[in-house]
N, C-alpha and C positions, 0 to 999 in steps of 0.2 A: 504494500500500500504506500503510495507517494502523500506528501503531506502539498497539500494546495498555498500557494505562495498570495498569503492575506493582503499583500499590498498593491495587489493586481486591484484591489476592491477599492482603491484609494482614488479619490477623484485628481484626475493631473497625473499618475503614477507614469501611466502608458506614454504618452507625451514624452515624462520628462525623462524617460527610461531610450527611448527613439532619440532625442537630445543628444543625451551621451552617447549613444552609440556611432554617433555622426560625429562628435566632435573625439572620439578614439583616435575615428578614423582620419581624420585630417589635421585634426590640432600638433603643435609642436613637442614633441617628445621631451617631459619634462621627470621623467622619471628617476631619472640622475639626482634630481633634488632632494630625492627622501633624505633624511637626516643629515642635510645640510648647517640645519641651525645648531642640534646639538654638536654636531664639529666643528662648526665657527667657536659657541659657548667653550668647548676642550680646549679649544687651542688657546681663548685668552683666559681661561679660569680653569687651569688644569687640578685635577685634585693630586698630582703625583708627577714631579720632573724627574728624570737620570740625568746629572751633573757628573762631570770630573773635573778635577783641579789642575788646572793648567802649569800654575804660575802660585809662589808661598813667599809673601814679603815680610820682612821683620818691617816692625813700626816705632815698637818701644823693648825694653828687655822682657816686659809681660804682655806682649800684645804683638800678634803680626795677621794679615791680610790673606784670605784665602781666595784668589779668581777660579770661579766656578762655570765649567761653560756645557754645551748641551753637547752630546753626542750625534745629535738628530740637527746640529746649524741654525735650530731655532728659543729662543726663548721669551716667555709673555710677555707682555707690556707691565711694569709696574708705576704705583704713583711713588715721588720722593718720599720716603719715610717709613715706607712700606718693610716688611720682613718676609725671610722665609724660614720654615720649620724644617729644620736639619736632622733625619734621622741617623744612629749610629745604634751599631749593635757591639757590647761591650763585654766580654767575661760572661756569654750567652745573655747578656740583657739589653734588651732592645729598647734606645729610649731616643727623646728629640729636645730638642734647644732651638727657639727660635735667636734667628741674628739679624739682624737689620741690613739693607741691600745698602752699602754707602758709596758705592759707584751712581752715577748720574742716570736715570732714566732715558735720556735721551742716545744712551751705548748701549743698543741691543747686542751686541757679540758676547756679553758675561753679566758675571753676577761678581761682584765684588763683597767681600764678606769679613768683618774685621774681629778677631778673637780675642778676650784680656782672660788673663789666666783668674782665675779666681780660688780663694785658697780652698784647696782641698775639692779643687771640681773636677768632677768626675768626667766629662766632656771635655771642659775645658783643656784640659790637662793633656789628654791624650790628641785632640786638635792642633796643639801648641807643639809638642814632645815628638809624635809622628805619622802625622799627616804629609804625603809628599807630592810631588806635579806625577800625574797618572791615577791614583787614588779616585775611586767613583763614591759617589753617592748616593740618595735618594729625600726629595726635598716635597715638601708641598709646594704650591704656587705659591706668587706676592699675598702676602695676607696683612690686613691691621687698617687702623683708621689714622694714624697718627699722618696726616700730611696735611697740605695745605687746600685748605678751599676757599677758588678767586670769590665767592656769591658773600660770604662771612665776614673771613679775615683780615681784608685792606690790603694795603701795600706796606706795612711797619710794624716789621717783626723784631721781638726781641727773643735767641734762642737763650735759654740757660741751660745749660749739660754741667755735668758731674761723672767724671770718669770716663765708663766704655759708653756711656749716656751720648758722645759725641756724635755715633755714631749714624743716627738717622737724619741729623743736620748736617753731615755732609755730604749725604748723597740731596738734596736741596739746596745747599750752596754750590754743589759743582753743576747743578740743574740750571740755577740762576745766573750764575756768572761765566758758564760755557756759553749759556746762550742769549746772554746780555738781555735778560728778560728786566722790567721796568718793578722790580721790588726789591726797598732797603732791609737790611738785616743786621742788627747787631747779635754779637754773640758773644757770651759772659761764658768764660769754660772754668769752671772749679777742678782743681787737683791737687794732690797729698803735696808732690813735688815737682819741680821743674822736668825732670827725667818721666814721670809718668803721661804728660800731656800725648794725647793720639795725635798725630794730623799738623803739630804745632807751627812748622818748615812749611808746610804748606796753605795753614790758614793767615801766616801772617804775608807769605807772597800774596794768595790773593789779595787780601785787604791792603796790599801794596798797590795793586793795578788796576782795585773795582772802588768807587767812591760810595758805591750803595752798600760797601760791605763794612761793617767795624768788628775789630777780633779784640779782646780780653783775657787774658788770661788771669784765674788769681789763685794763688798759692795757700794752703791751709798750713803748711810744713816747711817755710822757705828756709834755704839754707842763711849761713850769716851775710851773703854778697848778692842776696835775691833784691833786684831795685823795682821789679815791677807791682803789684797790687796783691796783697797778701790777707789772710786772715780767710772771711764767710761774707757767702755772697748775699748781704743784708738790704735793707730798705736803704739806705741812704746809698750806698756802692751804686745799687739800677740806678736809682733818682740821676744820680751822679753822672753817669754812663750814658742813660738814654733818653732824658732830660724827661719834657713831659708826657705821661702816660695816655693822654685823649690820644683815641684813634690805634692803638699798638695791641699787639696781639702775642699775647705770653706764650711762650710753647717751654714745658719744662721734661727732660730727661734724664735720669741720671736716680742713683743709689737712694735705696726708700730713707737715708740718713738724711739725701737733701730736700727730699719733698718735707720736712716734718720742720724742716728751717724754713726754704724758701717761701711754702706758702702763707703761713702765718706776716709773711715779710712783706707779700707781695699783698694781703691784706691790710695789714698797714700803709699803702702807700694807694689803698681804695682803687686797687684793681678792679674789676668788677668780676665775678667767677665765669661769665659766660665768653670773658676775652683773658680765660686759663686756659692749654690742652697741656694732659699730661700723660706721658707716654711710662708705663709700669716695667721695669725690666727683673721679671720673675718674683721670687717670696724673698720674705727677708733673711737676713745673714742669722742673725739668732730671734729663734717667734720668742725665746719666754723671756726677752724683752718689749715685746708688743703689749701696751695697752691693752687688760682684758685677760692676758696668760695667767692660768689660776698658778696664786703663788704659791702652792701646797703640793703643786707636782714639778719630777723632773724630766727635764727635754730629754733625759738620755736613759728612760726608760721604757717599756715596751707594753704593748697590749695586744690581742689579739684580732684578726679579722676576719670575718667569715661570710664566704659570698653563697650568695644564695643558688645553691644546684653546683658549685665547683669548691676547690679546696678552699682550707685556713690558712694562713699565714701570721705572721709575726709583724708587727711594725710600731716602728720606734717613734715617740709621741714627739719629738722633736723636729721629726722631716715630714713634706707633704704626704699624703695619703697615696697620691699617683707614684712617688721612688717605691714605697715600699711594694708595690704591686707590679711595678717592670722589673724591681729586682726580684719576686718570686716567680716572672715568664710570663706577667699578664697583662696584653699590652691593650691601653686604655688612649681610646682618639685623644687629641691634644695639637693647639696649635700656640699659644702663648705663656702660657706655664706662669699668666700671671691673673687669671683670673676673670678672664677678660671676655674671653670666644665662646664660652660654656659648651665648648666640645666634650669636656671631657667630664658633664654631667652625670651625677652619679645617686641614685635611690640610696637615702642614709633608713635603712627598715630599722634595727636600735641603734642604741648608743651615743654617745657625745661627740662632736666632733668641735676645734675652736679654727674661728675665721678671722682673718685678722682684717680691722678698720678697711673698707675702698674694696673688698671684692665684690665683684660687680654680675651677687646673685639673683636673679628677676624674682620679684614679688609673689609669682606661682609658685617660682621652685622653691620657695623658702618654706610655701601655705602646703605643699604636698609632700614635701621634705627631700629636696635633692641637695646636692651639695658640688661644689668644683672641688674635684680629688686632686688640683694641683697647689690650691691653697688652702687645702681641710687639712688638721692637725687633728691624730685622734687621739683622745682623754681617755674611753673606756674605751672595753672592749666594742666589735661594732658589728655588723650583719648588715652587710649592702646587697646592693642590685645593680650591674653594670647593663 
């Protein structure tokens, strides 16, 4: 028994069925098209690059450059300030670090990628130590929101950086002043020491040859023969620096030590918070310094975790909740490691977990209880859902 085709009963069916079969036959053959958009979409927002490192430049004695380039002659467009998410697989544990692109958008041939050793980092370390030109990768695309936008921000910008913080300001001043684009920028760089500065040869040529650029440097640690601006980069120092604040657009980077100085500073000097962006680079150096860390426990002991339908593990209350699960082989999405992307969202079913001030968990996921397992510390024991 054949089943009768209902739409023969359709008023217009026959018609528009005669239509098409006419324009089969003679219309332009556009078949090629089918998923065209989703491969345009891949090609500029890929969820996964293969890089190799071409080129390893020293910078500082804790810091050098890695150019990273496509196997395939092509890579996406990003905006200045943008990052990518580096994965590395380590003593069988597979984990990521995002790094900020600080080569110029306007150089599609690579990905320039600037490393500072950090104590006792686990990437870092091994990036710095041996990493060599041949070496492959596997990255996300451009990700993040820290850049500039012409509709908002003006033409007068003042960058503040602290440390490896420099680093997404200079893939924006080499954007700016390769391509003699019409926006000023001052830039106030905070560092321990003169030796530690990233970039410093190079920011102060530019601001030799660009009138819209101003470099700063200031020293927290100067030696006894240091003549340039020394101390914490305070309300009166900006004032000083980039005269009046109508019209200027703060963009701050660098170690959660200087967000905890600067902005209180930059409040005093009636910033307004909606002309603040600040760019988060990971968790902080010690949380049971954070505001909130109950004082009755220590970072440097353990509880357990138990995922729902897979094994227990061990993790230590002092490190994110996301190490201790890529070092037991359980690898949890992730693109910023600062709290930011909620990739790496996570069902907290019991237990305590502590977040510290600025993670930036939606008001759902708090009401149904998720958590970012790159900046959850856990208290008790805990029973998740990934």
């Amino acid at each position: 028994m054949t089943s009768r085709d209902f739409r023969e009963d359709i008023e217009g069916y026959r018609k528009l069925k005669e239509e098409i079969t006419i324009l089969q036959k003679y219309a332009v053959e556009r078949t090629w098209e089918r998923g065209l958009v989703n491969r345009v979409i891949e090609r500029l927002h890929p969820k996964r690059l293969d890089l190799v490192v071409s080129e390893v430049r020293e910078e500082t004695a804790s810091a050098k450059t890695l150019r990273l380039v496509s196997p395939r002659g092509y890579l996406p467009p990003f905006q200045a300030g943008q990052y990518i998410n580096l994965f590395v697989t380590l003593a069988g544990v597979r984990t990521a670090r995002p790094y900020s692109i600080v080569s110029s958008p306007a150089q599609t041939a690579y990905y320039d990628i600037t490393v500072r050793r950090v104590d006792e980092g686990f990437v870092s370390n091994y990036l710095l130590d041996e990493v060599k030109p041949g070496d492959r990768f596997e990255s996300t695309g451009p990700e993040g929101q820290f850049f500039y936008n012409p509709l908002f921000h003006g033409h007068d910008l003042v960058f503040i950086a602290g440390g490896s913080g420099i680093t997404p300001f200079m893939s924006m001043i080499r954007d700016v002043t390769d391509r003699g684009i019409d926006r000023t920028i001052h830039i106030i760089y905070g560092s321990r020491n003169p030796g530690d500065i990233i970039f410093g040869d190079e920011l102060a040529d530019r601001t030799s040859r660009h009138r819209n650029l101003t470099y700063t440097p200031v020293i927290s640690e100067p030696p006894p023969s240091y003549k340039g601006h020394t101390g914490f980069i305070t309300a009166a120092l900006m004032q000083e620096l980039v005269g009046d604040i109508a019209g200027k657009m703060f963009y701050l980077c660098g170690p959660e030590e200087m967000y905890r100085f600067c902005l209180p500073e930059l409040a005093a000097m009636n910033v307004p918070g909606k002309r603040i962006r600040c760019e988060v680079f990971g968790p902080p150096k010690d949380i049971s310094t954070e505001p909130g860390w109950p004082e009755s426990l220590s970072k440097d002991t353990t509880v357990t975790v138990a995922l729902r339908g897979g094994p227990t593990l061990s993790a230590l209350r002092g490190e994110p909740l996301i190490v201790s699960l890529e070092r037991a082989g359980i690898a949890v999405p992730n693109a910023c490691r600062s709290g930011e992307c909620s990739l790496c969202r996570t069902k907290l079913l019991s237990g305590e977990v502590f977040q510290p001030a600025g993670v930036k968990v939606r008001k759902s996921d708090r009401q149904f209880g998720y958590i970012h397992a790159c900046m959850a510390y856990p208290l008790t024991d805990l029973e998740i859902l990934i």
